[in-house]
VORO-617152 format. One line per field, with one value per atom (N, C-alpha, C, O): residue number from 1; z, x, y. Coordinates in steps of 0.2 Angstrom, whole numbers. Layout:
REM VORO-617152
i: (NUM/...)
z: (Z/...)
x: (X/...)
y: (Y/...)
END
This chain:
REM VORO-617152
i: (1/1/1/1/2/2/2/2/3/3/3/3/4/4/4/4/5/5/5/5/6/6/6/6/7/7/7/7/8/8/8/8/9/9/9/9/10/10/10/10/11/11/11/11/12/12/12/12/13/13/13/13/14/14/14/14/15/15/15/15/16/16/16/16/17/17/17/17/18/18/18/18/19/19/19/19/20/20/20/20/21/21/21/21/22/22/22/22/23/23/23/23/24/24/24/24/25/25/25/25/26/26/26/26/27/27/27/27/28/28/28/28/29/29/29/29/30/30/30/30/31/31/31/31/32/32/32/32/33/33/33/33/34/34/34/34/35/35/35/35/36/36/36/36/37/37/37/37/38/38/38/38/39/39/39/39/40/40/40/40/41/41/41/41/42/42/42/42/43/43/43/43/44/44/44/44/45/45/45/45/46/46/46/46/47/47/47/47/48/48/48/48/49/49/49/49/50/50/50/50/51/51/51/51/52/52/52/52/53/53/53/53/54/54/54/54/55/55/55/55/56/56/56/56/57/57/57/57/58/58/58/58/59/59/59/59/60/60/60/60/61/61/61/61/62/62/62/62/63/63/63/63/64/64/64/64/65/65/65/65/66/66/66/66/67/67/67/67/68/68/68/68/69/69/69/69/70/70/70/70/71/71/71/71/72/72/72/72/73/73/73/73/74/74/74/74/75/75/75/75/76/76/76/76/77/77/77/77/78/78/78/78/79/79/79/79/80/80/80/80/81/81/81/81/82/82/82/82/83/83/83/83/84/84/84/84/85/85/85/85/86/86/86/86/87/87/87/87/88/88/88/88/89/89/89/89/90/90/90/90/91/91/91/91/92/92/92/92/93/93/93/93/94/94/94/94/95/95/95/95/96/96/96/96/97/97/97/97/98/98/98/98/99/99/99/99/100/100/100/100/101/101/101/101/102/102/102/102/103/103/103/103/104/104/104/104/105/105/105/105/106/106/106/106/107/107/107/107/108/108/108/108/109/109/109/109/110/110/110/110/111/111/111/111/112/112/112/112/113/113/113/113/114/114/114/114/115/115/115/115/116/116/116/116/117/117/117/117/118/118/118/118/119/119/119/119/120/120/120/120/121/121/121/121/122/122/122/122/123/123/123/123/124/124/124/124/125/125/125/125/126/126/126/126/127/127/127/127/128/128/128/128/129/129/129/129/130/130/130/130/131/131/131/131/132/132/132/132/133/133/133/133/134/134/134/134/135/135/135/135/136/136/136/136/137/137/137/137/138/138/138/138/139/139/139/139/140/140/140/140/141/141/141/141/142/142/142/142/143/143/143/143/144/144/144/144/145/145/145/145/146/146/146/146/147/147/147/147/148/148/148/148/149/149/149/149/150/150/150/150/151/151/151/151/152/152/152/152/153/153/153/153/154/154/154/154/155/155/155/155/156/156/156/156/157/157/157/157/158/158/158/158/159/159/159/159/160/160/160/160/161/161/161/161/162/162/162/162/163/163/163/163/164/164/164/164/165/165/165/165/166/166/166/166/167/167/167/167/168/168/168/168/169/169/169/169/170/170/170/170/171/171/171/171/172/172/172/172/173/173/173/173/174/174/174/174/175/175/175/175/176/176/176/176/177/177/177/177/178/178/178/178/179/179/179/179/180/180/180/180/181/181/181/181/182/182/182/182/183/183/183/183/184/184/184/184/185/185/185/185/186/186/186/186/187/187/187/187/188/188/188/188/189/189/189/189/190/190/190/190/191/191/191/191/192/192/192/192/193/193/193/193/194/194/194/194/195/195/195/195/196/196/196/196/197/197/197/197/198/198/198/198/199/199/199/199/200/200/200/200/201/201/201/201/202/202/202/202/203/203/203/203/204/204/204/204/205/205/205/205/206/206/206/206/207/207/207/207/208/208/208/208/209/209/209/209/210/210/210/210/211/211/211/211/212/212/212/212/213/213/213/213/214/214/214/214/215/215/215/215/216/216/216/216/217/217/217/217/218/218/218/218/219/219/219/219/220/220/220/220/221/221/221/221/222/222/222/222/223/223/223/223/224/224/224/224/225/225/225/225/226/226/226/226/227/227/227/227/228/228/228/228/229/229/229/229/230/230/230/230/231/231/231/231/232/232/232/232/233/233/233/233/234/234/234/234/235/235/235/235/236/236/236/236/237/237/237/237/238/238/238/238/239/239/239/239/240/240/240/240/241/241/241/241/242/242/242/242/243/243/243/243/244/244/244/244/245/245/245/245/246/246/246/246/247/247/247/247/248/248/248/248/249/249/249/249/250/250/250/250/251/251/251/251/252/252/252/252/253/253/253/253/254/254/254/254/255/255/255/255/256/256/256/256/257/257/257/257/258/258/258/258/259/259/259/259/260/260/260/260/261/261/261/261/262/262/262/262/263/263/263/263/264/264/264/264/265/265/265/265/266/266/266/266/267/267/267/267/268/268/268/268/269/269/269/269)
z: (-198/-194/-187/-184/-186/-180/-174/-176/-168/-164/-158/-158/-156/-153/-143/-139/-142/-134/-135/-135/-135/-134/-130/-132/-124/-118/-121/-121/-124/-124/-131/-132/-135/-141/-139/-143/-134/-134/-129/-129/-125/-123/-127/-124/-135/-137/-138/-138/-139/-143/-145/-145/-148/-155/-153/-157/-145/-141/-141/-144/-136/-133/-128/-126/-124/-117/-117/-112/-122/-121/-123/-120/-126/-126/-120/-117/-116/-110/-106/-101/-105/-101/-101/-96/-105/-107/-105/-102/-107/-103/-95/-94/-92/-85/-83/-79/-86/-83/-85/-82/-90/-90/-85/-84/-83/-79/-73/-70/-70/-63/-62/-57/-69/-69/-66/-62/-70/-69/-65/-63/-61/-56/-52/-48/-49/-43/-45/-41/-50/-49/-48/-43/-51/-52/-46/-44/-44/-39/-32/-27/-31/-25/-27/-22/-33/-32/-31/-26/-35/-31/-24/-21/-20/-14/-10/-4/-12/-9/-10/-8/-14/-17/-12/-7/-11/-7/1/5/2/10/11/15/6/4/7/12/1/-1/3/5/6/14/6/0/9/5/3/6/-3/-7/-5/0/-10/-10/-17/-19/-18/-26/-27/-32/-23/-23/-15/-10/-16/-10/-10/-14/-4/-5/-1/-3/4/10/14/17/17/21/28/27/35/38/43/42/47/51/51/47/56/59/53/53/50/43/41/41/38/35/39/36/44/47/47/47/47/46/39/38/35/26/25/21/28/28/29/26/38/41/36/35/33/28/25/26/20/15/17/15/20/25/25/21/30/31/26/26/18/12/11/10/11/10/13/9/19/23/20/18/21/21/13/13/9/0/1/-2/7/3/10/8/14/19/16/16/14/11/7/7/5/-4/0/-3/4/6/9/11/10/15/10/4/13/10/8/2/11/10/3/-1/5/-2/-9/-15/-9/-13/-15/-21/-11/-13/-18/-22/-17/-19/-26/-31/-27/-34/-38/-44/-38/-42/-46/-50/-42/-46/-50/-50/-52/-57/-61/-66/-58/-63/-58/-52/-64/-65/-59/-57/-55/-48/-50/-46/-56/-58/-60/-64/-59/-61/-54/-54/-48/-43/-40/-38/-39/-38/-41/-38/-47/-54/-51/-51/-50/-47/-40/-40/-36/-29/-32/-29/-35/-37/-41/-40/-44/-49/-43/-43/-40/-35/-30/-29/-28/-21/-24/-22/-31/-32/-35/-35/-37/-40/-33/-32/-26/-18/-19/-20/-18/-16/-18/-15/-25/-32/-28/-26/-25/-23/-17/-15/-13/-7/-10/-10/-12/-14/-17/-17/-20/-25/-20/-20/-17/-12/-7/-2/-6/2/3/-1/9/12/16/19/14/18/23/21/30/34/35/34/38/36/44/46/48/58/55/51/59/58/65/69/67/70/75/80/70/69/62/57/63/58/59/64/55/58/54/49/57/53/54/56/52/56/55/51/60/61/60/57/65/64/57/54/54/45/43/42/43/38/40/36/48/50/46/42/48/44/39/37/33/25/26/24/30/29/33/32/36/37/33/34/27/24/17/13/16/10/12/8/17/20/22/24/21/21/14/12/10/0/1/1/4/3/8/8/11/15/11/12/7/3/-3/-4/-5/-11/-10/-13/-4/-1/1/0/5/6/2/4/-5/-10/-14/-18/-11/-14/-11/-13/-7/1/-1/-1/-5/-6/-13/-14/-17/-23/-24/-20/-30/-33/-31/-30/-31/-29/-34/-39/-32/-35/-34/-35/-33/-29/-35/-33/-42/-47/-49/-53/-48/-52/-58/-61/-60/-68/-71/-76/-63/-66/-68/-72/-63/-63/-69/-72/-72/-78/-83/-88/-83/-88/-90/-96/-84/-81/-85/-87/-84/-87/-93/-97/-96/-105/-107/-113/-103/-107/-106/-110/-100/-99/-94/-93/-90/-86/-77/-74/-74/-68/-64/-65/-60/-55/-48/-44/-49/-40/-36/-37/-29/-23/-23/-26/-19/-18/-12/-8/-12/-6/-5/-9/2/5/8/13/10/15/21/18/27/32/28/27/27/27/25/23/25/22/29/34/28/35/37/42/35/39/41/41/44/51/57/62/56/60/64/69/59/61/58/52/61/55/49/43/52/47/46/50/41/38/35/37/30/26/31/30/36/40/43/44/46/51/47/49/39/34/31/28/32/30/37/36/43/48/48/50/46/47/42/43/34/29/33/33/35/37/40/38/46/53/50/53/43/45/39/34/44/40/42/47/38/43/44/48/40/42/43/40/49/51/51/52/49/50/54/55/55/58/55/57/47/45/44/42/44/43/51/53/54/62/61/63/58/57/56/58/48/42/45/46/48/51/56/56/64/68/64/66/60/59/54/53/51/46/49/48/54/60/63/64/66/69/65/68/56/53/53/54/52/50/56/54/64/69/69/71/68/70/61/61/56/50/54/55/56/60/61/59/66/70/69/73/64/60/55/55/52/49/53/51/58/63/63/62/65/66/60/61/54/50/47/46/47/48/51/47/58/62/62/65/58/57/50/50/45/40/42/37/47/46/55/58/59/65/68/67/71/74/73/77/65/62/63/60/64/63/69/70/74/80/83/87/80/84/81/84/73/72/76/77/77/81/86/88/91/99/97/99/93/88/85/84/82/78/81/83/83/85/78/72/81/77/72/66/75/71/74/72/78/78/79/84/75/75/79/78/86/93/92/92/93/91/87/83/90/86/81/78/78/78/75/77/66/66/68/69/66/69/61/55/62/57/57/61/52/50/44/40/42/38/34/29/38/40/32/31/28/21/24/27/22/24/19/14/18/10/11/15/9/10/4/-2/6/2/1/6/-4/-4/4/7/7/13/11/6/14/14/17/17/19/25/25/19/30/30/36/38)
x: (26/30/32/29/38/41/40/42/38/37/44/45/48/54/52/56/45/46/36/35/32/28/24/20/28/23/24/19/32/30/27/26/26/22/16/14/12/6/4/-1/10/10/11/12/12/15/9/3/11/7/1/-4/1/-5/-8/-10/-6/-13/-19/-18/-25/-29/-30/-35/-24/-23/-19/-18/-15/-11/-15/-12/-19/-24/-27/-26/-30/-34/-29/-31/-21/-17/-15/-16/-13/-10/-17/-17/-24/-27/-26/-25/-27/-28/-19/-19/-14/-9/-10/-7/-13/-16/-20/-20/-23/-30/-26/-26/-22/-18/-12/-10/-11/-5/-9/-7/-16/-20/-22/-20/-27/-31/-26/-26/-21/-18/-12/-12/-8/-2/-5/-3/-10/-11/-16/-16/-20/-23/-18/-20/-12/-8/-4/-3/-3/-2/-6/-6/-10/-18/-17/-16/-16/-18/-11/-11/-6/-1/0/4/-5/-8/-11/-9/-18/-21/-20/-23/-15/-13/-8/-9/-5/0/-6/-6/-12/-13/-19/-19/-24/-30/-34/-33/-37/-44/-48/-51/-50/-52/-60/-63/-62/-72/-76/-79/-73/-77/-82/-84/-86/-95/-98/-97/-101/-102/-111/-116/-111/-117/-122/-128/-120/-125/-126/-131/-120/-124/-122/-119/-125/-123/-117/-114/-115/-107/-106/-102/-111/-111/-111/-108/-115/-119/-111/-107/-111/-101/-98/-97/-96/-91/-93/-89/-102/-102/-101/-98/-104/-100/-95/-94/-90/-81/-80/-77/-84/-81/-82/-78/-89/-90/-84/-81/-82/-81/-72/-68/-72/-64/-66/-64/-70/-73/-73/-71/-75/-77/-70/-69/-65/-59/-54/-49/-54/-52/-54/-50/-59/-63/-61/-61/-61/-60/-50/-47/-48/-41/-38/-34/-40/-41/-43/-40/-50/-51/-47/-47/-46/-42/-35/-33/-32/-28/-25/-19/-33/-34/-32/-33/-29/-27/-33/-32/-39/-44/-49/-52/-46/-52/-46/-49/-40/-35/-36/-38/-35/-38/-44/-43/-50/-54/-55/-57/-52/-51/-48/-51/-43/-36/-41/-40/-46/-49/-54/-59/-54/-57/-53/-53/-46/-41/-35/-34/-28/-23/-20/-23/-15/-14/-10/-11/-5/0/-5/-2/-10/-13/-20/-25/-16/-20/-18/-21/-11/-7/-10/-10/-12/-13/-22/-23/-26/-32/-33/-35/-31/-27/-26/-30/-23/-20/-25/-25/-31/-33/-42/-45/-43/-48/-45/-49/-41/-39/-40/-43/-34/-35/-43/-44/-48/-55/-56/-57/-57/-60/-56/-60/-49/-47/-48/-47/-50/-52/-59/-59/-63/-70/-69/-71/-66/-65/-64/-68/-57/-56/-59/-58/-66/-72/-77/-78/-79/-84/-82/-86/-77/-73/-79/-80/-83/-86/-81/-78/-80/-76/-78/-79/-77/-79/-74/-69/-79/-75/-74/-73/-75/-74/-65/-63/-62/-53/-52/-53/-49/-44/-37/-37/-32/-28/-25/-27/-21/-18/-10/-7/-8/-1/3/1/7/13/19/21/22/33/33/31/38/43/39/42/33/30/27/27/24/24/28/27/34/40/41/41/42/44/38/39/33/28/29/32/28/31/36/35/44/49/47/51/41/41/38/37/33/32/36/34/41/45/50/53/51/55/52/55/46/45/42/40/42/43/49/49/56/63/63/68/58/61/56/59/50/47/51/49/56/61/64/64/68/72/71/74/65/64/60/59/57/56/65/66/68/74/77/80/75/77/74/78/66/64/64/61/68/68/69/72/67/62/56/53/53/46/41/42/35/28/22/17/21/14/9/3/11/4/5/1/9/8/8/5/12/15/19/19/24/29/28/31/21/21/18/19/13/10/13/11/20/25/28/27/31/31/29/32/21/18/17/18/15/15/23/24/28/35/35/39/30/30/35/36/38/42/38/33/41/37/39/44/35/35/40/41/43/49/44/38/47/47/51/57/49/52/57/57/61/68/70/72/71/75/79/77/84/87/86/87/86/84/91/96/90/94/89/84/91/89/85/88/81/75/75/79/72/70/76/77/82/88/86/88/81/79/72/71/68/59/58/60/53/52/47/46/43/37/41/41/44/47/38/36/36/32/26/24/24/18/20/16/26/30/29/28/31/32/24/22/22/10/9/8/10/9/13/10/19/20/18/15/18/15/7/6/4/-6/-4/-7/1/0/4/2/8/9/8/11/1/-2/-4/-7/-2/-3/-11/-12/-14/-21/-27/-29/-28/-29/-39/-42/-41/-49/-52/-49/-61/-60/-62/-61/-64/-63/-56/-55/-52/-45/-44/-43/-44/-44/-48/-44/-54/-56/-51/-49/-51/-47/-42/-41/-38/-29/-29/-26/-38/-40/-41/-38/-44/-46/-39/-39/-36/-32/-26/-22/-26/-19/-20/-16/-28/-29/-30/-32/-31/-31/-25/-24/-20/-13/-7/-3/-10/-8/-11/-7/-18/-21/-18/-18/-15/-13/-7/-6/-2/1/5/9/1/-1/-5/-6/-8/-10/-4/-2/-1/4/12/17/11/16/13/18/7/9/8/9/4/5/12/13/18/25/27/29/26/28/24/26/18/16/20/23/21/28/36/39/39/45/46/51/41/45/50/51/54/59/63/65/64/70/64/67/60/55/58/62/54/53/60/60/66/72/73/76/69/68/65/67/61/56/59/57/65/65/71/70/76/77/78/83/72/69/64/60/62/57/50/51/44/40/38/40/35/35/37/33/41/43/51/53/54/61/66/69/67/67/74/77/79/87/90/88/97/99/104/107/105/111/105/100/108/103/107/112/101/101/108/108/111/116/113/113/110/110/111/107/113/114/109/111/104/97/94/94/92/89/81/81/76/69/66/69/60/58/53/51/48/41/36/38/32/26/27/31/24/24/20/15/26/23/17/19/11/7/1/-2/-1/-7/-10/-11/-14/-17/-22/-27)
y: (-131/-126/-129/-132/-127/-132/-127/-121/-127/-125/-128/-134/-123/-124/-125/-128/-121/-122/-119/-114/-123/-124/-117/-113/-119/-115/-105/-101/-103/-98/-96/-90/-100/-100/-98/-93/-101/-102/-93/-90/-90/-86/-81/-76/-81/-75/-69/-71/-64/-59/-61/-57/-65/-69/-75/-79/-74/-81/-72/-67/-77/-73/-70/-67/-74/-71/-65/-62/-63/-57/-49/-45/-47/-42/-41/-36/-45/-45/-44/-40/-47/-46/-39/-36/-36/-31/-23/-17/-28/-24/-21/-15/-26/-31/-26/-22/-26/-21/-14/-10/-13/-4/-1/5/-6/-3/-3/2/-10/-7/-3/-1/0/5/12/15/13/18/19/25/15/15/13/18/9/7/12/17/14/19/26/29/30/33/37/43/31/35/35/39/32/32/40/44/41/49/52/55/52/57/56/61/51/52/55/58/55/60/67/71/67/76/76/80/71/74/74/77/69/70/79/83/79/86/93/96/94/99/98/103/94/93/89/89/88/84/87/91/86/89/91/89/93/94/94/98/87/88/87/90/84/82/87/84/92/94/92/94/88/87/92/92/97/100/96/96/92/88/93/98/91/94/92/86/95/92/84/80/83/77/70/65/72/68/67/62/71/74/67/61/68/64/56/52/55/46/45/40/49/47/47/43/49/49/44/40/41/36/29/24/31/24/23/18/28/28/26/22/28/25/15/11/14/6/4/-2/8/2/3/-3/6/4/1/-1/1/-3/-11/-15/-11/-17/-22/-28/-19/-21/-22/-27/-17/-19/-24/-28/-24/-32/-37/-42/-36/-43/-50/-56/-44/-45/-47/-52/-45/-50/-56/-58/-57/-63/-70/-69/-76/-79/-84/-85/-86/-89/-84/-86/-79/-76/-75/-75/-76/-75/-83/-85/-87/-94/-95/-98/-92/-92/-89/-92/-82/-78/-83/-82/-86/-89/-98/-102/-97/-101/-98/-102/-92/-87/-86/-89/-82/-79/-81/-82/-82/-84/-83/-78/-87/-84/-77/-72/-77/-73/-67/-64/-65/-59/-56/-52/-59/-57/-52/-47/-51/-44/-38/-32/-39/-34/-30/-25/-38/-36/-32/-27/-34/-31/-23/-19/-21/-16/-11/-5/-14/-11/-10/-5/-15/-14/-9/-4/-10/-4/4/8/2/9/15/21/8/10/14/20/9/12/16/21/19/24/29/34/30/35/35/41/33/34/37/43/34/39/47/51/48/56/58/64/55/59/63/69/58/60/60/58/62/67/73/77/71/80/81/77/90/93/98/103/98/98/108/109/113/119/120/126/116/118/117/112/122/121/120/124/116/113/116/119/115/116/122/120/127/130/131/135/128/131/137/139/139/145/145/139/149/149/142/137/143/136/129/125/128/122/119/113/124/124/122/116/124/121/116/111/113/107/100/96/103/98/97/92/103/101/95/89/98/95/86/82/84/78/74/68/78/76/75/70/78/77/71/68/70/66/58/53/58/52/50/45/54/54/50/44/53/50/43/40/42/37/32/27/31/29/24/18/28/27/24/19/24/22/13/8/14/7/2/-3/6/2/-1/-5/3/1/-7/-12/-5/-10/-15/-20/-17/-22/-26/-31/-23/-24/-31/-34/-36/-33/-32/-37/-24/-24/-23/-19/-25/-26/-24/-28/-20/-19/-16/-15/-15/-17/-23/-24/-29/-35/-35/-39/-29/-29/-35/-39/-34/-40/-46/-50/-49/-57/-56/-61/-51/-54/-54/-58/-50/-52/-60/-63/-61/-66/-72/-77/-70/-77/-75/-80/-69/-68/-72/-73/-73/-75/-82/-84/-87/-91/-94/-100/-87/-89/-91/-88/-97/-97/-92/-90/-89/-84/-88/-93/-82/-83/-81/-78/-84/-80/-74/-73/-69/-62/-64/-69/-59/-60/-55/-51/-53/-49/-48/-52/-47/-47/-42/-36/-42/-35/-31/-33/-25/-21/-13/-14/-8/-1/2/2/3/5/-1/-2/-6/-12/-14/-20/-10/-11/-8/-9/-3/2/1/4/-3/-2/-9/-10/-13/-20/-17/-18/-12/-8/-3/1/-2/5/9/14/5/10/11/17/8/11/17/22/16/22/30/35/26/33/35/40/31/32/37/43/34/38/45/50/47/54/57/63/52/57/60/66/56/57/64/69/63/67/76/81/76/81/85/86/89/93/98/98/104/109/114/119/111/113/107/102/110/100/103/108/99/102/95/90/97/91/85/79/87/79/75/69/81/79/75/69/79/75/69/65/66/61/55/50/59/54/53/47/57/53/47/42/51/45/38/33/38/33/28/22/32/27/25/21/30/27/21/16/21/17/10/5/10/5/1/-5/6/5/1/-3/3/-1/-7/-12/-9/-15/-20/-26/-17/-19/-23/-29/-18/-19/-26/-30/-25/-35/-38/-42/-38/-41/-44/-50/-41/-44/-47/-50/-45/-49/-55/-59/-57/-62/-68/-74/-64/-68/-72/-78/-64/-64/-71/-76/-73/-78/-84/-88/-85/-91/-93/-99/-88/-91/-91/-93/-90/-89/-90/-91/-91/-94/-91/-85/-96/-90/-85/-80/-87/-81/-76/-71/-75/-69/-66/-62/-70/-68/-66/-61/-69/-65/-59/-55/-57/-51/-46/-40/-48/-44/-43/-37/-46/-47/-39/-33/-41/-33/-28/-24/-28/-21/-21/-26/-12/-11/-12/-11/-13/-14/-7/-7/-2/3/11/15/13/18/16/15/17/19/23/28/19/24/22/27/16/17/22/26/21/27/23/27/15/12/5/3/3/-1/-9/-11/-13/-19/-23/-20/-26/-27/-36/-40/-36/-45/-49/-47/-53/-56/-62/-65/-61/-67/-64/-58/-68/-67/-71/-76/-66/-67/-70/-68/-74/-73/-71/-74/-68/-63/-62/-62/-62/-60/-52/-50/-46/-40/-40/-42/-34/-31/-25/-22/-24/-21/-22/-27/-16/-15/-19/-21/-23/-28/-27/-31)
END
């Protein structure tokens, strides 16, 4: 039997790397697609109380805050480039996107499980401020869409690259060029994490917790990825930076450039 191209033979269906592959992208459609809707369910409708344990206020608010830290902590780590180095000599580089995806979304599903919910209210809103909230949060649904459009093509289960290598094709680098939100704000999606968190109209106090605490991950993520930004790309970054604001969108007129970036998937760090 004459084999015409070796490498995607060895890649087809009827190796034994495409079962486990095809696994390895169900589990990150699931757990990484799937709990990211759950979680804009739960930022929409307040947080849920699926496991009530009794605990008391206080107690309530250190188990949140764990439960926030182990998350943090899993989806920082897992970005780091020294521990991504260390993975890919386990598994394929082309299937670290996919793991990334399917560990975030496992911690995210555990946060939402074992949310205590705290019944001290805060805030309640009605009339006009009601609807305003709804309305910023359906607006950063559209502003979401939008700027994954901006980044195309985008990846954030790491479906594609596993594709990729089941065809034997080598993996590109991703490319963008500034245009869509990012003329407006260099962090479009953190800008749209922060209004989805803040606008809610029944704010309790674990809810006051939850918002403290993930805003303040999301600015130190932030700058954190700034300067990772500027150790790959140097000046063209930095004239970026000089401007576009970093994360609040305070011009009224966006930045017009021509400047093509090449990037890794943006995301919290």
């Amino acid at each position: 039997m004459k084999i015409e191209n070796p490498r995607l033979a060895d890649n087809s269906c009827n190796s034994k790397v495409c079962i486990p592959s095809y696994v390895v992208m169900a589990l990150s459609g699931l757990l990484g697609g799937v709990s990211l809707t759950l979680f804009t369910v739960f930022l929409y409708a307040g947080l849920p109380n699926q496991m009530d344990w009794g605990l008391d206020q206080q107690t309530r608010l250190y188990f949140n805050t764990l439960l926030c830290l182990l998350f943090f902590f899993q989806h920082s780590i897992m970005l780091r480039k020294g521990f991504r180095k260390w993975l890919s000599g386990f598994i394929p580089q082309d299937y670290l996107g996919a793991f990334f995806s399917i560990f975030s979304g496992l911690f995210l599903f555990i946060l939402m499980l074992f949310w205590q919910k705290s019944t001290s209210l805060q805030v309640e809103l009605d009339g006009a401020p009601y609807w305003l909230m709804r309305a910023l949060f359906f607006f950063s649904i559209i502003g979401f869409y939008f700027t994954f459009r901006s980044l195309r093509p985008f990846d954030p289960l790491g479906i594609r690259e596993i594709k990729s290598h089941l065809k034997g094709k080598t993996a590109i680098e991703s490319f963008f060029t500034v245009r869509g939100p990012y003329q407006w704000v260099r962090h479009p999606l953190y800008f749209l994490c922060l209004l989805m968190i803040w606008s809610q109209v029944s704010v309790t106090t674990d809810r006051l917790l939850f918002n403290g605490l993930w805003t303040f991950w999301i600015i130190i993520g932030t700058f954190l990825e700034e300067r990772d930004m500027i150790a790959s790309f140097g000046e063209k970054y930095q004239s970026y930076q000089r401007k576009v604001p970093m994360l609040i969108p305070y011009r009224w007129f966006p930045w017009k450039s021509s400047t093509t970036i090449t990037t890794i998937i943006i995301t919290i760090t």
